[in-house]
C-alpha positions as CSV (number, residue, x, y, z in Angstrom):
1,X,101.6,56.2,81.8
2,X,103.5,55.1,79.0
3,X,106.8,55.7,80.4
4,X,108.0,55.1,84.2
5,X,110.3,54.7,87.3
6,X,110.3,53.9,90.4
7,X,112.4,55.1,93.0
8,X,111.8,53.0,96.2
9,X,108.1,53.0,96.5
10,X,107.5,56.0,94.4
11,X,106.6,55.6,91.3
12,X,107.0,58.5,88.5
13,X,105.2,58.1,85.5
14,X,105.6,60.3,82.2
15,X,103.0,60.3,79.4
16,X,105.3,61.1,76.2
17,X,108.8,60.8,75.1
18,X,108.9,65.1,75.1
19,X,108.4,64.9,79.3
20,X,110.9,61.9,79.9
21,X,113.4,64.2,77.1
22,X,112.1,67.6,79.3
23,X,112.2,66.0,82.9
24,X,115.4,64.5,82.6
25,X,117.4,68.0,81.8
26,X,119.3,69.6,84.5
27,X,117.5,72.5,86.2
28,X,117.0,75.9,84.1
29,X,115.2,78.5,84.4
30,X,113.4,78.6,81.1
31,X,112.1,75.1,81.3
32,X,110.4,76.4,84.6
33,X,108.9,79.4,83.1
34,X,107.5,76.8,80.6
35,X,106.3,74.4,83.7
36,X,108.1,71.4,81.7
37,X,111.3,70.9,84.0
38,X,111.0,68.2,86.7
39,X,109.1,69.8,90.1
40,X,112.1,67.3,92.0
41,X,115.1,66.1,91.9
42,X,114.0,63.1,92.5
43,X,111.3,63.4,89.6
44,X,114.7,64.6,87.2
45,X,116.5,61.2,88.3
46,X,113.7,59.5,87.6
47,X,113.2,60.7,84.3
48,X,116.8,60.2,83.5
49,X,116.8,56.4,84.9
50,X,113.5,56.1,82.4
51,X,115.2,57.8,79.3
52,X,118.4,55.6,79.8
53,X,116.2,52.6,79.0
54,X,114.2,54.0,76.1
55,X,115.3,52.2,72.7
56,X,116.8,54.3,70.6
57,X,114.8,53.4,67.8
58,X,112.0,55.0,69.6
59,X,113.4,58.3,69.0
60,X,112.3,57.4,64.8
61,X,109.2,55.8,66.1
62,X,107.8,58.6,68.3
63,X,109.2,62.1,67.2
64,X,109.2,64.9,69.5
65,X,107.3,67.1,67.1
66,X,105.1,65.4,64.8
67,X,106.3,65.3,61.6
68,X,103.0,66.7,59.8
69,X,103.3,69.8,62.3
70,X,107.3,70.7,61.4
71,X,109.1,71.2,58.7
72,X,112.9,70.4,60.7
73,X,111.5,66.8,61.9
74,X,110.2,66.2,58.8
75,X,114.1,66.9,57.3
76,X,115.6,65.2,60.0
77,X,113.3,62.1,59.2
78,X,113.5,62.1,55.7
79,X,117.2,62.5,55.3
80,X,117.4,59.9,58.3
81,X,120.5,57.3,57.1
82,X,119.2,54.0,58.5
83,X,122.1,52.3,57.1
84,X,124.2,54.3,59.4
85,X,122.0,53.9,62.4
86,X,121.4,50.1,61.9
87,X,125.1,49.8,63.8
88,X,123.5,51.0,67.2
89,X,119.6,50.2,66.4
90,X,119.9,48.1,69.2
91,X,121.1,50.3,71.6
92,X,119.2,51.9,74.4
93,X,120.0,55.7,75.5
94,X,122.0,54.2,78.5
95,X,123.6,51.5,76.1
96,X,124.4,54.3,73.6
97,X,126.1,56.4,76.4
98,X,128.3,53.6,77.2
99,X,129.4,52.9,73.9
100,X,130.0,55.9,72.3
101,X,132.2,56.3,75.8
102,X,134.2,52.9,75.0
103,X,137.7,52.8,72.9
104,X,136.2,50.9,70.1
105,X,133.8,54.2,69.4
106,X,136.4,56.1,67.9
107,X,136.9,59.1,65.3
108,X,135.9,56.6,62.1
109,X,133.6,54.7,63.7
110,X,131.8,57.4,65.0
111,X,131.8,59.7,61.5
112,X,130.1,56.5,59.9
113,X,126.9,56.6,62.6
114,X,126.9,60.5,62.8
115,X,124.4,60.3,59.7
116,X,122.5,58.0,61.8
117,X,122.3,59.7,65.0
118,X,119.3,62.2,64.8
119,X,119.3,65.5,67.1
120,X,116.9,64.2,69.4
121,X,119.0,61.1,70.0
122,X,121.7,63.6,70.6
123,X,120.1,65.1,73.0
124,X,118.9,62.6,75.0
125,X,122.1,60.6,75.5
126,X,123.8,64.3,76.5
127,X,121.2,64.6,79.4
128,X,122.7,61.1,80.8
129,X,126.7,62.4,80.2
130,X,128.4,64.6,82.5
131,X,131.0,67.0,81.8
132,X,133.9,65.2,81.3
133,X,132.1,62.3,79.2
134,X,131.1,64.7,76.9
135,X,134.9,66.0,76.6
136,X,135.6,62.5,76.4
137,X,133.4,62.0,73.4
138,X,133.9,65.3,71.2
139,X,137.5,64.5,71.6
140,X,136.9,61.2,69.8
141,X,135.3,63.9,66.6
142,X,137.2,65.9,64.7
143,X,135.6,68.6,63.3
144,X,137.6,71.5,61.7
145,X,136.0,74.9,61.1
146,X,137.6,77.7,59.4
147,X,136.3,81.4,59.1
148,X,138.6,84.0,60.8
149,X,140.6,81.5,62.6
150,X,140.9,77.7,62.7
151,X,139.1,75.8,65.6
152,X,139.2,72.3,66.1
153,X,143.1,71.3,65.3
154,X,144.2,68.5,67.4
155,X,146.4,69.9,69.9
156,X,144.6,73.3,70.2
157,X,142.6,74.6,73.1
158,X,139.6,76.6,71.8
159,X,137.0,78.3,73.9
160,X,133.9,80.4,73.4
161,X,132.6,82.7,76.2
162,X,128.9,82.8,76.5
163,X,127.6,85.2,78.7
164,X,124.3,82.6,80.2
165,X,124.1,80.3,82.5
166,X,121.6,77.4,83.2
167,X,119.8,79.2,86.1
168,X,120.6,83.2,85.0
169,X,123.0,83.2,88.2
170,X,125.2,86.4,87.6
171,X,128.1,85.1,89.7
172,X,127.8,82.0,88.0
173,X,127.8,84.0,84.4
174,X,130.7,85.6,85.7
175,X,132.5,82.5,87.1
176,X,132.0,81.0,83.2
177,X,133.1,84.3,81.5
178,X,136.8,84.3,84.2
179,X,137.1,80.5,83.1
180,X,137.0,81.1,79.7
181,X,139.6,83.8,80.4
182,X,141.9,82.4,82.1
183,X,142.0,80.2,79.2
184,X,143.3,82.5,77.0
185,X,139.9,82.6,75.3
């Protein structure tokens, strides 16, 4: 296998970069409709101790889709700023996580790696974050939109109420809707 763990004496193995990236995601239902989520949780945290050791560079080396077969990788790739992403090259998916969660990782030194960082990168280092690192991260970016309203101000809660959730659970659709709510959203 060209990717594994072990977790005492079982060993997982993963054959591409797309199962470590597939196994490591939190439990939906979609990904088991498409037989690509992790049969365990043991197999998940397996596949999320593997991913946080994968180079980033690996992501460029080994796309997801193959760039012949998709017209998206083959933008992302092509418009890839290695200049940007030379500052965490070195990084690993677990380094990256830690980094972009340190003080020094802040609003300008994260809009000069954003060209850098591609989607799949993105991705992976999300499946290793939990809730509150990811608030802690997107409040280090400040992104300001502007159509009806404003979203994005410093200072100003925002909220969008998606009517999903990870597993289809109604009462956990509805717990996510009342949140948003309460909110004022």
């Amino acid at each position: 296998m060209a990717y594994q763990h072990s977790i005492g004496a079982t060993s997982y193995g993963f054959g591409t970069l797309k199962e470590v990236i597939a196994k490591a995601s939190p439990a939906r239902s979609g990904d088991y409709l498409a037989g690509v989520a992790a049969e365990t949780y043991a197999e998940r945290m397996a596949a999320r101790m593997c991913l946080a050791a994968i180079p980033l560079k690996r992501f460029l080396e080994e796309p997801l889709i193959p760039y012949e077969a998709d017209e998206v990788t083959c933008l992302i790739i092509d418009n890839h700023d290695r200049q940007a992403f030379a500052e965490i090259s070195h990084l690993t998916v677990g380094d990256f996580r830690d980094w972009l969660l340190a003080d020094a990782a802040d609003s300008a030194v994260l809009k000069r790696v954003a060209p850098g960082i591609t989607p799949e990168t993105a991705a992976a280092v999300s499946k290793l974050m939990r809730n509150q690192d990811l608030i802690l991260v997107a409040r280090k970016c400040h992104v300001i939109t502007a159509f009806r309203n404003t979203i994005g101000l410093p200072g100003h809660l925002s909220s969008r109420l998606q009517r999903n959730h990870p597993t289809d659970d109604e009462r956990g659709i509805a717990a996510s809707m009342l949140d948003g709510l309460l909110y004022g959203g």
